[in-house]
C-alpha positions as CSV (number, residue, x, y, z in Angstrom):
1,X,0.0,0.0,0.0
2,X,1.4,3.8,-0.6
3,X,0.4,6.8,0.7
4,X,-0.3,9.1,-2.3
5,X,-2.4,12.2,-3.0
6,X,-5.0,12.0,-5.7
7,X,-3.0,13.7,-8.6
8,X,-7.0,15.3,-9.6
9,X,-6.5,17.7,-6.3
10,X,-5.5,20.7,-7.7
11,X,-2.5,23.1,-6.2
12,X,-3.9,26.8,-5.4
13,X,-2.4,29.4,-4.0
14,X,-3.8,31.5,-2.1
15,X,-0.9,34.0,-1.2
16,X,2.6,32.9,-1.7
17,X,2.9,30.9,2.0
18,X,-0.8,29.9,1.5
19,X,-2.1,27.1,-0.2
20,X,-5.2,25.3,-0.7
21,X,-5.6,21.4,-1.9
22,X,-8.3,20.3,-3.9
23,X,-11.9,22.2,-5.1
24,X,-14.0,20.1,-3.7
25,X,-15.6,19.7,0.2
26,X,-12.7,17.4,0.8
27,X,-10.5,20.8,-0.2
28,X,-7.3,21.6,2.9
29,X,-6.1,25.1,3.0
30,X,-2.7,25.3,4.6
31,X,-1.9,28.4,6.1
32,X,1.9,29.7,6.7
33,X,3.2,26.7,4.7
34,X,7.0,26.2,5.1
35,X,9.4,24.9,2.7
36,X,9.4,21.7,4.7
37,X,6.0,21.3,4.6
38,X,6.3,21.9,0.9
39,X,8.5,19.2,0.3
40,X,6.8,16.8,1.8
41,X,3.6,17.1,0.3
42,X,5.3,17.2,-3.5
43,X,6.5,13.5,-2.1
44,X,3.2,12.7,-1.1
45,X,2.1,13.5,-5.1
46,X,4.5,10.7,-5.6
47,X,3.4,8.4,-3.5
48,X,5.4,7.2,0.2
49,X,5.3,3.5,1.3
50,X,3.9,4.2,5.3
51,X,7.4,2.3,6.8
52,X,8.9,5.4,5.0
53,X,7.4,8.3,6.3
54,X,9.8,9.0,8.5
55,X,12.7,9.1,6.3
56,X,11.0,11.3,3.7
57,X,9.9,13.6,6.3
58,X,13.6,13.8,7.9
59,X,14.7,14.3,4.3
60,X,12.4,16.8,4.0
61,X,13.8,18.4,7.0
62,X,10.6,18.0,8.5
63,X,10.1,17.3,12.6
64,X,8.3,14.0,12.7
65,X,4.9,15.2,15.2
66,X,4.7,17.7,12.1
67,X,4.6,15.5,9.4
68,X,2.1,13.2,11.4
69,X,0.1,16.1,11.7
70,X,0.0,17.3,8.0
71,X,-1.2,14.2,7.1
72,X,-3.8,13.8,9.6
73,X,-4.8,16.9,7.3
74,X,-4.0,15.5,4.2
75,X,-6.1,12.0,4.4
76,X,-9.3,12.8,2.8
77,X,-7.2,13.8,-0.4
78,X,-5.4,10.5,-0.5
79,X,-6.2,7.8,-2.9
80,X,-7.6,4.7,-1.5
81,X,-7.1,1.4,-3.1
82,X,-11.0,-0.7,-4.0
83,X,-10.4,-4.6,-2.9
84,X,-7.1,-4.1,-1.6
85,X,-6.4,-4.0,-5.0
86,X,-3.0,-1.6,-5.5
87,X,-3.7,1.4,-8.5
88,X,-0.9,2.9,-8.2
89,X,0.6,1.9,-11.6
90,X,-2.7,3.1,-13.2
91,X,-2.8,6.5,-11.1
92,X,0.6,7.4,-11.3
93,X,-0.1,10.3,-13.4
94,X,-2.9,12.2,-14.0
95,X,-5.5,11.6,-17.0
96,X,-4.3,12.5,-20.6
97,X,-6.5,15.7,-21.8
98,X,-6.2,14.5,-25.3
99,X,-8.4,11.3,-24.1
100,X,-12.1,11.6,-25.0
101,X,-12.8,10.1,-21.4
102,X,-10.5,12.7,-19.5
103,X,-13.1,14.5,-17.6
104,X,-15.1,10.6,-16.9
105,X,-11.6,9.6,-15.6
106,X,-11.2,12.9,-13.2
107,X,-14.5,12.3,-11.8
108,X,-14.0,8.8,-10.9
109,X,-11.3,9.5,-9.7
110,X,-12.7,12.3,-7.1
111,X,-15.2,10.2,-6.5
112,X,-14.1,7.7,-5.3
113,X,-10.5,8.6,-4.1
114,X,-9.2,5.9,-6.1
115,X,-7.0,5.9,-9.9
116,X,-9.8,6.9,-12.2
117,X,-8.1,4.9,-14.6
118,X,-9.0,1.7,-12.1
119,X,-13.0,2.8,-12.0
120,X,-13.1,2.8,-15.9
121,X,-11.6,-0.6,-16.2
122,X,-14.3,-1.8,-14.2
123,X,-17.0,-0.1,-15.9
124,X,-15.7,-1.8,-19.2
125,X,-16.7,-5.0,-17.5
126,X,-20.1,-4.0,-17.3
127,X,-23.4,-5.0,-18.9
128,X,-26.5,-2.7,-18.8
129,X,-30.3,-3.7,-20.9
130,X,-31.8,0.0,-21.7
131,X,-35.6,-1.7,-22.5
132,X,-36.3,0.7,-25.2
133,X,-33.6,2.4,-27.5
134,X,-36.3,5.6,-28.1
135,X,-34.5,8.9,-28.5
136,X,-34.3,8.8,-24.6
137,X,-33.4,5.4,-24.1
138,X,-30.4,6.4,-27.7
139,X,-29.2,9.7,-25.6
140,X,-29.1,7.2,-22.0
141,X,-26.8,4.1,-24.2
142,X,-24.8,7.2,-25.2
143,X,-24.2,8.6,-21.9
144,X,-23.1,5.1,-20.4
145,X,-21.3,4.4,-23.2
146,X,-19.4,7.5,-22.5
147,X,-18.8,7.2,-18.8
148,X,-16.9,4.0,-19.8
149,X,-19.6,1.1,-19.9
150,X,-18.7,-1.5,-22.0
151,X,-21.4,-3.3,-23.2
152,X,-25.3,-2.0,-23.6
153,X,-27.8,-4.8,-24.3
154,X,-31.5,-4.5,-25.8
155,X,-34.6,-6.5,-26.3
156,X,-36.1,-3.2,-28.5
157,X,-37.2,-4.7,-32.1
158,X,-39.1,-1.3,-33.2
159,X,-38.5,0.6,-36.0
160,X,-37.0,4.1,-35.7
161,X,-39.9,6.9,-36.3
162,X,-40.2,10.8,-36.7
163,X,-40.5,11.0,-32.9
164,X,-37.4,9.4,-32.5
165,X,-35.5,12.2,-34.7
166,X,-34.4,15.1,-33.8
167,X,-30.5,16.9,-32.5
168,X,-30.5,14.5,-29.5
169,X,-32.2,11.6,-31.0
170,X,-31.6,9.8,-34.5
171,X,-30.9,11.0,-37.6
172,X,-33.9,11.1,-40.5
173,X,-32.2,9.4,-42.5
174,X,-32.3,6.0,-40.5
175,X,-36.3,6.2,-40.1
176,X,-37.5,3.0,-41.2
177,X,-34.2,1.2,-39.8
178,X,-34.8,-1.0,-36.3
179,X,-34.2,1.2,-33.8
180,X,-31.3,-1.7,-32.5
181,X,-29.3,-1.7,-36.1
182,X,-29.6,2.3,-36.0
183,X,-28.5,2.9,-32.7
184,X,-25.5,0.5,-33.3
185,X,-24.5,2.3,-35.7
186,X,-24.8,5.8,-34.1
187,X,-22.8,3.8,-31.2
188,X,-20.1,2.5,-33.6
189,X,-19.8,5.8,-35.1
190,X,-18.9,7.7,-32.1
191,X,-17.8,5.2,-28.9
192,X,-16.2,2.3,-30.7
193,X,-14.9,1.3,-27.5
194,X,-18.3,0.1,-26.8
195,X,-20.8,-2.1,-28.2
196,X,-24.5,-2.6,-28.4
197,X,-25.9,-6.0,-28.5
198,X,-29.4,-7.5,-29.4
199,X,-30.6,-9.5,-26.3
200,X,-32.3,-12.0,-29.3
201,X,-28.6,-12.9,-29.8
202,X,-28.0,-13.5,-26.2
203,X,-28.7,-17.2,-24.5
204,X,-31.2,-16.5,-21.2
205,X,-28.1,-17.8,-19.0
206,X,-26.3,-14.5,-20.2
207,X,-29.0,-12.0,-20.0
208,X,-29.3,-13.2,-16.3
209,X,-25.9,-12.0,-15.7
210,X,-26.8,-8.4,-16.6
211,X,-25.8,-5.8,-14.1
212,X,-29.1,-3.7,-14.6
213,X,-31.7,-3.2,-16.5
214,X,-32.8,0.9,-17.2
215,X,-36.8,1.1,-17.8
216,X,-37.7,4.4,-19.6
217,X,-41.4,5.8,-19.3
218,X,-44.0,8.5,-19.9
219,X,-46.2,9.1,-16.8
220,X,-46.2,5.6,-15.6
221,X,-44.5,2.3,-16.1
222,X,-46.4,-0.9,-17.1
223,X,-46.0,-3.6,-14.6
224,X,-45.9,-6.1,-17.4
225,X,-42.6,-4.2,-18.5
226,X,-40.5,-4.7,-15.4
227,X,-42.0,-7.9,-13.7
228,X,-40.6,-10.7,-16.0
229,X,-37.1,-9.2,-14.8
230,X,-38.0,-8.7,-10.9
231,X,-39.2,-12.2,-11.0
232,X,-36.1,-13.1,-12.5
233,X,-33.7,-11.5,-9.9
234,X,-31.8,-8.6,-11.9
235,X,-31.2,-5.4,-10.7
236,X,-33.5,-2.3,-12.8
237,X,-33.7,1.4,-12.4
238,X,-36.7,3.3,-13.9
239,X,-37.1,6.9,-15.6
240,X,-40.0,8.2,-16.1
241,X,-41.1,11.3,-17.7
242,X,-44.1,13.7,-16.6
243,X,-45.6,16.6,-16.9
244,X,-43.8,18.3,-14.6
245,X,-40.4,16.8,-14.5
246,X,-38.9,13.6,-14.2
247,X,-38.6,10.8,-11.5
248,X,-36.1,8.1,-10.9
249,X,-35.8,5.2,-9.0
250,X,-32.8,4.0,-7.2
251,X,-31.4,0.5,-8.7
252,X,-34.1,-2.1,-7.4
253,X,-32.9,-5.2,-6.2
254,X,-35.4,-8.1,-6.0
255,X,-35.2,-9.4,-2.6
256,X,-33.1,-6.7,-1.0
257,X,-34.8,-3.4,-1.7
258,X,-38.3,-1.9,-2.1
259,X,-39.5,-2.9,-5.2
260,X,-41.7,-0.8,-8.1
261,X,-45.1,-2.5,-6.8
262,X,-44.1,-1.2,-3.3
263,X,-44.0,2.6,-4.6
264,X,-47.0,2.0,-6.6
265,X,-48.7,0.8,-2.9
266,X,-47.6,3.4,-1.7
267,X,-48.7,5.9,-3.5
268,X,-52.2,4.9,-3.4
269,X,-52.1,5.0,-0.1
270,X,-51.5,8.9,-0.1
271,X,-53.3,9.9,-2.9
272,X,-56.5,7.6,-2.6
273,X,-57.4,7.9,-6.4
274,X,-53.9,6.9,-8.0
275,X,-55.1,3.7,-9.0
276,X,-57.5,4.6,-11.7
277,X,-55.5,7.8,-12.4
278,X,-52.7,5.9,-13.0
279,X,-54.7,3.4,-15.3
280,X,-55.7,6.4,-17.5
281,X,-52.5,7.5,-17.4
282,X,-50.6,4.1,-18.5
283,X,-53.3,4.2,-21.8
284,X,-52.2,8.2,-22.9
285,X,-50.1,8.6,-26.1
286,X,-49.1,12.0,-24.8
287,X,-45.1,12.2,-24.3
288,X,-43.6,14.2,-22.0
289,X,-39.5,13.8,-22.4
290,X,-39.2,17.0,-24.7
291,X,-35.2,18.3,-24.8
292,X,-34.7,20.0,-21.1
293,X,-36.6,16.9,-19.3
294,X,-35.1,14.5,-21.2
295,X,-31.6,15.7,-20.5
296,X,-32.0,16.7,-17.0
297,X,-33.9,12.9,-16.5
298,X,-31.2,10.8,-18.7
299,X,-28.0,12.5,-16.9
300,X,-29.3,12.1,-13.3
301,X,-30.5,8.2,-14.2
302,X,-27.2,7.5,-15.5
303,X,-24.9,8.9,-12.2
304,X,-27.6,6.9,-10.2
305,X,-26.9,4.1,-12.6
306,X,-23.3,4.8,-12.4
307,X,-23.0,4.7,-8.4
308,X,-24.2,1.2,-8.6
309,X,-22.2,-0.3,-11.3
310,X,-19.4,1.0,-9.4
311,X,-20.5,-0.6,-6.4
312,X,-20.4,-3.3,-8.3
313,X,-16.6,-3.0,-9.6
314,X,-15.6,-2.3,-5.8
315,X,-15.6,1.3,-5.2
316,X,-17.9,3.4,-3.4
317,X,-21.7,2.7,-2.0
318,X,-24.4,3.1,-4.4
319,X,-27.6,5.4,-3.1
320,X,-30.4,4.1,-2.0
321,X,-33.1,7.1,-2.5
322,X,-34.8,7.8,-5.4
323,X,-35.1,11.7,-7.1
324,X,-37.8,13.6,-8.3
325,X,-37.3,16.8,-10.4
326,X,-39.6,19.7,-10.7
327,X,-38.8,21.7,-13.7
328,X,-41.2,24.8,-13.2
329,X,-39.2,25.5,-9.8
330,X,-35.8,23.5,-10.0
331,X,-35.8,21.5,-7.1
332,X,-34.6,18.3,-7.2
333,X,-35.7,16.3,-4.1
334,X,-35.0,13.2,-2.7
335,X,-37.3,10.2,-2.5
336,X,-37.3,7.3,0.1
337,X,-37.5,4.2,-1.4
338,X,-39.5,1.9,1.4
339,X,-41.4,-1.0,1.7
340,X,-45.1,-1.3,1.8
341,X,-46.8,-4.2,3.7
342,X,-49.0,-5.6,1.5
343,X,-46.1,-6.2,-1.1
344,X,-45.4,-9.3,-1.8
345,X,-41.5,-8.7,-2.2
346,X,-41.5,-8.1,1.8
347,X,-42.2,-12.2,2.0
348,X,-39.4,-13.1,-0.6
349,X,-36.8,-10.7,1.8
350,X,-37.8,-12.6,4.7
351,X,-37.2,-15.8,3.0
352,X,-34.0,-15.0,1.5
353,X,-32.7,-13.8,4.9
């Protein structure tokens, strides 16, 4: 194991015997710095085995309580290792800018106070199903694809329409083409590191081993859309698109979490006509993800849906609280994911425990 400080927390100086580590909450401003001081951190950037601290620091002409102290100061800017796993050899240096992923790589690396590099070459081990590949479902594969997922999977055999066009959807020019050939294309075009696959060309055995399914809706989800793959076991998210923003679930795991049914319980229980409301709703052809919800809905599913395939991979915790987005006011707010009683999932935890 080496101590080492991330190489993504910046150097600023404040005045020239003031400086401040890092942008972020974890940031440590050091006030009346000393050359000594100095030194030692720039070693720190390098990276110290801990049975050599005390030679660097006396080679830094540092006093030994001091150095203790500084790193005291210093710890939530150090990398940690995922698994006990050693990244040094991938974190040694900083990100290349000239990498399409730079700024993916920076934030995993912040993230999780690990070598971004490390985070990515998990995420390239990861499988997602998007259930629809709509211009939503197109801009969410892109968006994974981009933060470094390396294979996308879909059971979507529709043809691309006009509703499907548009700057953040598909090109005219492929209406007519299924929506799976198109969006490979698209995909091949500008993430080759990547690739979509048909879940028709995929044994049952393998689509079981997907790492989450992402359900994309308008108002309301179908229960006949996400219950073949609850029954099944695998992990899903939903998005779903409304009149007044957007709503997202944490990633569901049968038997562990709160399931869809159980917010669907729940939610009758509050509002005492949300079951035949939410049968009307279910029927409507209106559409709702229009650019700025669409956006807003797709990014925030995809950290969510990020924070779990990272979990996944080793590093961090994933959330466990859905969101809910009100564009007329921009207030994103938090939603408790819980149980309901009368849910059958309840009995299938208490078995599996």
């Amino acid at each position: 194991m080496v101590l080492k400080l991330n190489p993504n927390h910046q150097l600023l100086w404040h005045s020239p015997s003031t400086l401040q580590i890092g942008t972020d909450a974890r940031s440590v401003v050091l006030p009346q710095l000393s050359a000594e001081q100095e030194r030692f951190i720039d070693a720190l950037y390098f990276g110290v085995a801990p049975n050599q601290l005390a030679a660097v620091a006396k080679q830094a002409k540092l006093p030994a309580q001091q150095a203790k102290v500084l790193l005291e100061q210093l710890e939530p800017l150090l990398q940690k290792h995922a698994n006990g796993k050693s990244d040094f050899d991938l974190a040694g240096l900083p990100p290349d800018p000239a990498q399409p992923q730079f700024a993916e790589t920076i934030w995993a690396s912040l993230k999780h106070s690990t070598g971004g590099q490390a985070v990515m070459t998990e995420r390239h081990k990861r499988v997602v199903q998007i259930d629809q590949l709509d211009a939503s479902g197109l801009l969410a594969m892109l968006a994974l694809a981009g933060a470094g997922v390396g294979t996308l999977v879909t059971l979507d055999q529709s043809v691309v329409t006009a509703a499907d066009t548009g700057p953040n959807g598909y090109p005219e020019g492929l209406i007519g083409h299924q929506r799976v050939t198109a969006a490979h294309l698209i995909l091949q075009a500008t993430w080759p590191a990547s690739r979509l696959v048909s879940a028709r060309d995929l044994k049952p055995s393998q689509i079981d081993t997907v790492d989450s399914v992402l359900f994309l809706a308008q108002q309301v989800i179908d229960p006949k859309r996400y219950g073949p793959w609850a029954a099944r076991g695998i992990p899903h998210q939903t998005l779903v698109f409304d009149a007044t923003g957007v709503e997202l679930s944490p990633v569901l795991v049968p038997g562990k979490t709160a399931c869809l049914n159980c917010q669907h319980l729940n939610k009758r229980q509050n509002q005492p006509h949300w079951g035949v409301v939410s049968s009307q709703l279910l029927t409507s052809s209106l559409r709702f993800d229009h650019t700025a919800n669409k956006l807003i809905g797709v990014g925030l599913a995809v950290q969510v849906l990020l924070g779990w395939l990272d979990q996944i991979g080793g590093f961090g915790k994933a959330t466990d609280t859905g969101f809910r987005y009100q564009l007329d006011t921009g207030e994103l707010e938090q939603l408790a994911w819980q149980r309901h009683g009368d849910c059958s999932c309840a009995l299938v935890s208490a078995s599996a425990a």
